[in-house]
Every structure is written in structure tokens, then in C-alpha cells.
N, C-alpha and C positions, 0 to 999 in steps of 0.2 A: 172605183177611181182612186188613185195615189191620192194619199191624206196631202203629202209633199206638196203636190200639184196645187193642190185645193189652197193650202195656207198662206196669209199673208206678207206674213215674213218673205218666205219665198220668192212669191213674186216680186217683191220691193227688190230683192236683191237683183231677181232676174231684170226689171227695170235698169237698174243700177249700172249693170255690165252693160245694157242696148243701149241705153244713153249715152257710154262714155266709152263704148266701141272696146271695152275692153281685152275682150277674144274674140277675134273673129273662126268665122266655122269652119273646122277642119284642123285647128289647130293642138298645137301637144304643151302640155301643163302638169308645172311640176308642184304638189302641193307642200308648202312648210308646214310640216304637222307636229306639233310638241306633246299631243294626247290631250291638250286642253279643253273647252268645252266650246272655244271658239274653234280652232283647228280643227276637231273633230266635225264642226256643224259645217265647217265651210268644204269638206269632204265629200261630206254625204250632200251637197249642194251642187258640187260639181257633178261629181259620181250620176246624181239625179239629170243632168241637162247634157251630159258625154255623149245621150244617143241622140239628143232634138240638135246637137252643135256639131256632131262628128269629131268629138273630141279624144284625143289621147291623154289619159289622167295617169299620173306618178305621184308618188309621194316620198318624202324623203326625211328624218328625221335626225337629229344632231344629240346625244346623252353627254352634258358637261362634264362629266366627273364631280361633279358639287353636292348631291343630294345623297349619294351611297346608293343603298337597295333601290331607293324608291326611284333615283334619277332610270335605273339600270328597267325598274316596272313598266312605267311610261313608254320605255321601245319597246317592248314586249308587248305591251298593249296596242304602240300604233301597228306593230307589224302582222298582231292577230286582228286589227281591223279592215287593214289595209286585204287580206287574207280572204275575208269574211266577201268585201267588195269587193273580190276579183280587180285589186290596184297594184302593179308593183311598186318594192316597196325599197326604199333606201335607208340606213341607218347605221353611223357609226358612232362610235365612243372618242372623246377628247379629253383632253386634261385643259380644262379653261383656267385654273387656278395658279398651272404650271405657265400657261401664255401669258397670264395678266401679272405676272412678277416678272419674266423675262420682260415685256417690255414695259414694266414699269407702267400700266395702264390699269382701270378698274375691272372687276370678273364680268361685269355687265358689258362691257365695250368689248374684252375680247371676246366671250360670248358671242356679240356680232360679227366681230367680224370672222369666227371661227365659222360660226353659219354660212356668213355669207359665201365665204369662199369656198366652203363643201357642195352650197349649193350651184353654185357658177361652174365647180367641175362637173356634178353629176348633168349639168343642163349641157356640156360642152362637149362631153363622153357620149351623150346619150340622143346630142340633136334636138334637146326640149325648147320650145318656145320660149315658154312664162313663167313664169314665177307666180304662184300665188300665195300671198300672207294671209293670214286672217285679223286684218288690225279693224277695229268696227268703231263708231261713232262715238264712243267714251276714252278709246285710244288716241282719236284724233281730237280728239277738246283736252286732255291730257299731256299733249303734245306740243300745242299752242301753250299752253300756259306755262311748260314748263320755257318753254322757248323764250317767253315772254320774261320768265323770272333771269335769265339768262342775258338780256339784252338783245335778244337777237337780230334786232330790228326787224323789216318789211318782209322776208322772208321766213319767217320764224313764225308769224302768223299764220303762211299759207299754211303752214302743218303737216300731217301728213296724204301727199296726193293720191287720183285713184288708178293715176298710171305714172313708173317713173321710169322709162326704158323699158325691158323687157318684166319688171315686177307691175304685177297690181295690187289691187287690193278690192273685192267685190265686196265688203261688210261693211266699209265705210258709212253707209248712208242708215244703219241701225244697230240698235242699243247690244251692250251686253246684258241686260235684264230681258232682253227679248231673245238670246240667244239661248238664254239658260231655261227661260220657259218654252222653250221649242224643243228642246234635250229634254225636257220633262213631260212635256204634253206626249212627245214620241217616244218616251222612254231609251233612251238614246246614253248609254254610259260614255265618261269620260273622266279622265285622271284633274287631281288637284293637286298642284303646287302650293306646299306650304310658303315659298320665297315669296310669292305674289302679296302675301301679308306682313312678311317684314320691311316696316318702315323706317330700316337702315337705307336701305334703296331709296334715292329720290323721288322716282317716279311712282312708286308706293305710295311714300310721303303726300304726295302730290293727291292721288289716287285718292284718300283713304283719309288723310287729315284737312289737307285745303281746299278742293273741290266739294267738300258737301257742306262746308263753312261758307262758298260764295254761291254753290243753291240756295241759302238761307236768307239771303241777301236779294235773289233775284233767282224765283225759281225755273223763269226759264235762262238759266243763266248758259245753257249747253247753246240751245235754238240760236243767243246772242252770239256768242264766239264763234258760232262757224258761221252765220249770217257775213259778220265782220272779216271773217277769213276768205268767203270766197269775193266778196266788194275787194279784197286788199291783193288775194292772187291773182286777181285780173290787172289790178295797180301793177302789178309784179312782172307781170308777163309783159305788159310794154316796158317797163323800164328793161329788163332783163335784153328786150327785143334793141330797145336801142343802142345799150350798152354791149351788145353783142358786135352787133355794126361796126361801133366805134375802135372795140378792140382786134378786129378782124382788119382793120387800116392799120391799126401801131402795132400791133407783137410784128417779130423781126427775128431772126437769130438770135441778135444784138441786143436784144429788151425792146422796150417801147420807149419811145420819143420823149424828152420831160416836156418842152415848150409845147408840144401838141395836148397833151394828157393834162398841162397844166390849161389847155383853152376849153376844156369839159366843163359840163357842172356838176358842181362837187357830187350830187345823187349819182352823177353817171361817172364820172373817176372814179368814186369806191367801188363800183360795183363790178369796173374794168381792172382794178386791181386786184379785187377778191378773182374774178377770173383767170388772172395772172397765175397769180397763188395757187389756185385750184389747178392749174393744168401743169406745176410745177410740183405741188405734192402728187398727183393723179388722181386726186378724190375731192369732193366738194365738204366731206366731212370737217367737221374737229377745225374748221376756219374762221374765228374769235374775231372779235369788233377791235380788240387788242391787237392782232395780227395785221390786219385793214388799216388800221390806226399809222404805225408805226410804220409802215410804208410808205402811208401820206406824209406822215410829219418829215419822212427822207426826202421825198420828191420836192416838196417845200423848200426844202433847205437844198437842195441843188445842189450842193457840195460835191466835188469829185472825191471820191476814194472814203464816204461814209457810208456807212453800212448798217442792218440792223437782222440781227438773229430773231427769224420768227417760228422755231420750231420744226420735228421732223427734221433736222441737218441741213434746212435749208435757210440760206444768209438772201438778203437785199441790199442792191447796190447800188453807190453812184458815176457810173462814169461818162464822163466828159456828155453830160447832155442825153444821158441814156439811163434808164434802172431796167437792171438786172435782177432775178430772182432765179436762185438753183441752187445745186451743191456748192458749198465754197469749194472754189479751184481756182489755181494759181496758173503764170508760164512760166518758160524758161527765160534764162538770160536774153536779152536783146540789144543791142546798140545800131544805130543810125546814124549817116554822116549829114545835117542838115543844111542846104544853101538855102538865102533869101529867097523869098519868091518860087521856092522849088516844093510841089506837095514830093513829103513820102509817105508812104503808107508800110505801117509797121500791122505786117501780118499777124501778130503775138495776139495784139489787141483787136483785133478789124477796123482800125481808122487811121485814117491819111492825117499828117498834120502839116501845116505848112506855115512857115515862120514868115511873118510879115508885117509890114512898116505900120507903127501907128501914122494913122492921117489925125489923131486927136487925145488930148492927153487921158490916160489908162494907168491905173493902180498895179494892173499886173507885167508892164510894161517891163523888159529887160533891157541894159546898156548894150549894143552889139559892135564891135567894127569892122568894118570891111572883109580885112580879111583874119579875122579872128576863125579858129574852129571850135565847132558848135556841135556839139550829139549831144542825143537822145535815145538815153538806157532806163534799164530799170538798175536798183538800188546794189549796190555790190558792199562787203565786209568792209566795214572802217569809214565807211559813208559820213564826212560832218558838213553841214555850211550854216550862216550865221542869218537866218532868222530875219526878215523884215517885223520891227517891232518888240524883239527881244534883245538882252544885254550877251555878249557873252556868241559861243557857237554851241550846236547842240547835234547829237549825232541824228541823223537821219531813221536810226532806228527808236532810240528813245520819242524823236516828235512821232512817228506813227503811233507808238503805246501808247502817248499823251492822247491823241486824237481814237484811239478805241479802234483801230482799221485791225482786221483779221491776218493772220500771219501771210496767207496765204493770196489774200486783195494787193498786201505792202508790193508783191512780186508786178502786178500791172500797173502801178502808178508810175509814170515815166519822169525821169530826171533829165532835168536839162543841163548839160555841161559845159562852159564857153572858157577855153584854152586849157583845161582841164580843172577847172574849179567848178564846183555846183553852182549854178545859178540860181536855179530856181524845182521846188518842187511840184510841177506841174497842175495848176490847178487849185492850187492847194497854198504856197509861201515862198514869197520867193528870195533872194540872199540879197541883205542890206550892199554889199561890196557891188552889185550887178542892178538896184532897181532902178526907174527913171522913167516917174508915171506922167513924165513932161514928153516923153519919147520913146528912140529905139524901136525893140519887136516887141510881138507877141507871137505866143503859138495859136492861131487858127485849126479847130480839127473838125475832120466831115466822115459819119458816121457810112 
């Protein structure tokens, strides 16, 4: 009988995957294989269950350029394994060093994503189902913690899942000291990365200085953090459920609603804002408590025409009862001829505004007469009017610099102009010669 068969490890894994429905039978899997001694055991794991599952096994391997001979050994070695098992085998060379200067990121981060994306094409070229990692239960207590050290909140806990889309992860549920004695007991070769030991890397760090300092402390201190991770990924999953709900009513072309987003509770607004974010970078990565943060403190502030830079080239916005998040972009020219009572809708922006009587005294209140003319543009060369609250008049471009608006938001803030003087900066100040928070209009706008 297969030793494989017989061993416990084994079977825990096999548990692993029936419990969490990982692969179903019949399907095609692609394995991440680095030549490690995890990679390597979760190979010959699959390899071993391809005929009881009807499974189609690949493997694929990614050479950084970082290591020299040795990174160049490792594909040599996965591709005569891969060889040995009758697997085909994928594997090319990158320069991660050359990506993580271009875009100014760490070698480790492009590293990922250099993987990631080599493996998404060989899975999309080739019709593979899954992705299999081999990240195993000291990865995922590793993961927590760094997350933890990072602030990550509720999420950060969960750590790393055992399905997330089409990647799994069957190792999750045991040690790498059990993986290594399984490579030994079966005499089973595999390649060592010396990086794995340099704790210049965080999660080295992490790995190798701080985690067997808080075994010390509480030896089962692994058993705790994932106990606590999967009590808190369940937490996660209804929040995550609700919050889903809620943003699935507010996104819009147009952003989402402030007065709806502001009736959330605060757990569920972040968490609809983080999804914001997320589907406006395209990735749930690299999205900071700082990022989350400074969106809120915008919607807060309700301001039209304030904004705030949250990375990747994307700006957050305020306009008229709306936040926006995407590339900063501007329009073109616009002017409108406005009567009382009359909505227009200024395409430029997507909202009607329509100018209408105070019934009760108002701060942003404008003088209007009868038959005064009244438009509504955006900001043109030479632009001044004089400030509610200040001495003096002040150009229309200088107050935006003053107020931190992006060059390109100044073009959608709409000016209001009554007999060709500025009245009012929409939203935003309006000109002491024009206010009259006893009466007159205001502009009204409906998203």
C-alpha cells in the first residue's frame, strides 16, 4: 500500500479540501510551485489524489531574477520534478527588481504581483480552474499577526482563507515542521531559499524574531490566533454581508448618496467605503485604514468641491451631496441660462439644478430680481468675486488653491452669475455684493 495513503498528514489535508469543498472532481489545477519544501509536498499531494478526484494537475513556476544561479536552480529543479510526475510544467524568468523600481513598490510586492499575473494568464491560456498555493498553518498565524501589527482591523484577522475565488489553499490546516518531516520521512528533495532567513523582509522578521518570543509567552499561542481568527471571520462574513447589501442600493454612476451613507453605522459606512475604493482600484489589496479614514472625514465634511488623494491616481470627491472616487477628471466648458423655478440639468455634471425662493432665512441665500440674468458655468480666465467674510476680492483661482481642490475637480464646480457678475461659488462662498441669508434664491440640485 502507498506510504502517502497510509500517512497522517495526508489525510488531514485530504480532510481539509472535503470539508471546505475545495476541488471538486473532475477539475483542472494549477499548482504555484517555488521548489520549496512546501510546494514541492503540496505537488506530490495533489499528484497523489489526481486519480481518486479525476483531476487535471499543471504546475507553474515564476524565477525573480533576485537570487542569480540559485533563483535560475529552483526552475530547473521544479521542471525535472514536474518531469519525474508526469505534470506539465510552466516557468519563466522575470526581472522583479527592475518592476519594484518602476513602480516604486517593494521586491516582495512585485514579486506578487509578477506571480500573480503569470499565473492568471497561464490559468486563462490553458482553461485551468484553480490555483493552488501552498501557504500552511504557520503562514496563516504569520499573516494575522503581521496584519495585526499593521492595524488592519477585522479583516486582518481573518488571515489567510482556504478558498478565495478560484485560489486555494489545501496546507492551511498544518504546520510547516510537519511538512518538513514528511519530505524526510519520504525522503522527498526540495530547494532552500536563503531569502527566507533574511530578516530584512518583514514577514521574516515576524517569522523568526517575534513569533517564537510570543510562543514563550503562551505556548499554544498558534491554536489561540487562529481559534480567534475563525470566531472573528465569521464576525466578518455578516458584516461584510451586510455591507454589501447597503452598497449594492448607493453606488450609482454618480458615487453614492452622502445623506444615505451618512444614516449607516459607522462599522457599515467603512466597510462600504473600503468597497468603494476596492472596485475603483480593481483590487482589494494595499487599501490602508488611512485610505478608509480620509474618505470618511470627506463625507463628514460634506463640502462640495473637497477632495482627498488616496493613492494609485485615484482622488475622492465631494459633489453636491454625492462622493465620488476614480481617476481625477475634469469637463469641458459649460454655461446654462437659469429661470426661477425652472430645473436645468447640466449634462457636464449629471445634475439638474434649479434655482428657487427661500420660504425661510438661509446662509447661502443669493439677491435675485425679476428680471435679472442668471447662468451657470464653470470657472473661465480672469475669474474674481468678493468673498462672503473676507476683505477685499480674490480671484476664483487663487480661492480653489486656498481650499486644496485638484486642478482638474476646479473645471466641475459651477459658478453662478447674475447680470454678469459672480455671485456665488456654488456650494462653496458666495459674493458679499449678492448675499441675503434673509431671502432671494438658492440653487436646489437633484442628483
Amino acid at each position: 500500500m502507498n506510504i502517502m495513503k497510509m500517512n497522517k498528514t495526508i489525510t488531514r489535508v485530504k480532510r481539509t479540501i472535503a470539508e471546505n469543498e475545495l476541488i471538486p472532481s473532475g477539475s483542472s489545477v494549477l499548482i504555484a510551485l517555488s521548489g520549496g519544501a512546501d510546494s514541492v509536498f503540496l505537488t506530490h499531494v495533489l499528484k497523489e489524489m489526481s486519480a481518486e478526484l479525476d483531476l487535471a494537475i499543471y504546475a507553474c513556476h515564476v524565477e525573480h531574477g533576485i537570487r542569480g544561479a540559485d533563483s535560475v536552480r529552483d526552475m530547473e529543479f521544479s521542471r525535472e520534478l514536474c518531469r519525474s510526475l508526469g505534470i506539465e510544467f510552466f516557468g519563466k524568468s522575470f526581472d522583479v527588481p527592475g518592476e519594484a523600481a518602476r513602480l516604486k513598490i517593494s521586491e516582495e510586492a512585485a514579486g506578487r504581483k509578477i506571480r500573480y499575473e503569470y499565473f492568471s494568464e497561464i490559468m486563462a491560456e490553458h482553461g485551468i480552474d484553480l490555483l493552488a498555493t501552498a501557504h500552511h498553518r504557520d503562514d496563516r498565524v504569520e499573516t494575522i499577526v503581521m496584519n495585526m501589527l499593521r492595524g488592519s482591523g477585522l479583516r486582518g484577522f481573518v488571515g489567510i482563507e482556504y478558498k478565495n475565488g478560484s485560489v486555494i489553499r489545501p496546507l492551511l490546516d498544518i504546520t510547516k515542521d510537519e511538512i518538513l518531516e514528511f519530505c524526510r520521512s519520504e525522503k522527498i528533495d526540495y530547494c532552500t531559499d536563503d531569502t527566507n532567513f533574511n530578516t530584512e523582509y518583514t514577514r521574516n522578521k515576524i517569522r523568526h524574531e517575534l513569533i517564537p518570543v510570543l510562543r514563550k509567552y503562551n505556548p499554544s499561542f498558534d491554536e489561540c490566533i487562529i481559534r480567534e481568527s475563525c470566531i472573528m471571520s465569521e464576525e466578518d462574513k455578516f458584516i461584510e454581508c451586510a455591507a454589501a447589501s447597503e452598497y449594492e442600493l448607493l453606488k450609482s454612476d454618480r458615487g453614492l448618496n452622502l445623506e444615505k451613507l451618512a444614516g449607516l453605522d459607522t462599522a457599515i459606512r467603512r466597510r462600504v467605503i473600503y468597497m468603494y475604493i476596492a472596485d475603483a482600484k480593481g483590487t482589494r489589496r494595499d487599501i490602508s485604514f488611512e485610505d478608509v479614514n480620509a474618505v470618511l472625514k470627506l463625507c463628514i465634511s460634506g463640502e462640495s468641491g473637497k477632495c482627498a488623494d488616496i493613492g494609485g491616481g485615484l482622488r475622492a470627491q465631494i459633489s453636491y451631496g454625492r462622493l465620488y472616487i476614480g481617476q481625477e477628471a475634469g469637463c469641458g466648458d459649460f454655461e446654462y441660462r437659469l429661470l426661477p423655478g425652472t430645473p436645468c440639468d447640466v449634462k457636464e455634471l449629471g445634475i439638474r439644478f434649479t434655482l428657487a425662493q427661500c420660504r425661510a432665512p438661509d446662509d447661502n441665500a443669493i439677491k435675485i430680481n425679476p428680471f435679472d440674468t442668471v447662468i451657470l458655468r464653470n470657472r473661465r480666465p480672469g475669474d474674481v468675486f468678493y468673498p462672503t467674510g473676507m476683505e477685499g476680492r480674490k480671484k476664483i483661482k487663487d480661492y480653489f488653491i486656498d481650499k486644496k481642490i485638484g486642478r482638474a475637480q476646479r473645471t466641475r464646480i459651477p459658478i453662478l452669475v447674475v447680470n454678469g457678475e459672480i455671485a456665488a461659488v456654488v456650494g462653496m462662498r458666495a459674493d458679499r455684493r449678492f448675499a441675503d441669508k434673509n431671502g432671494g434664491f438658492k440653487l436646489l440640485t437633484e442628483n
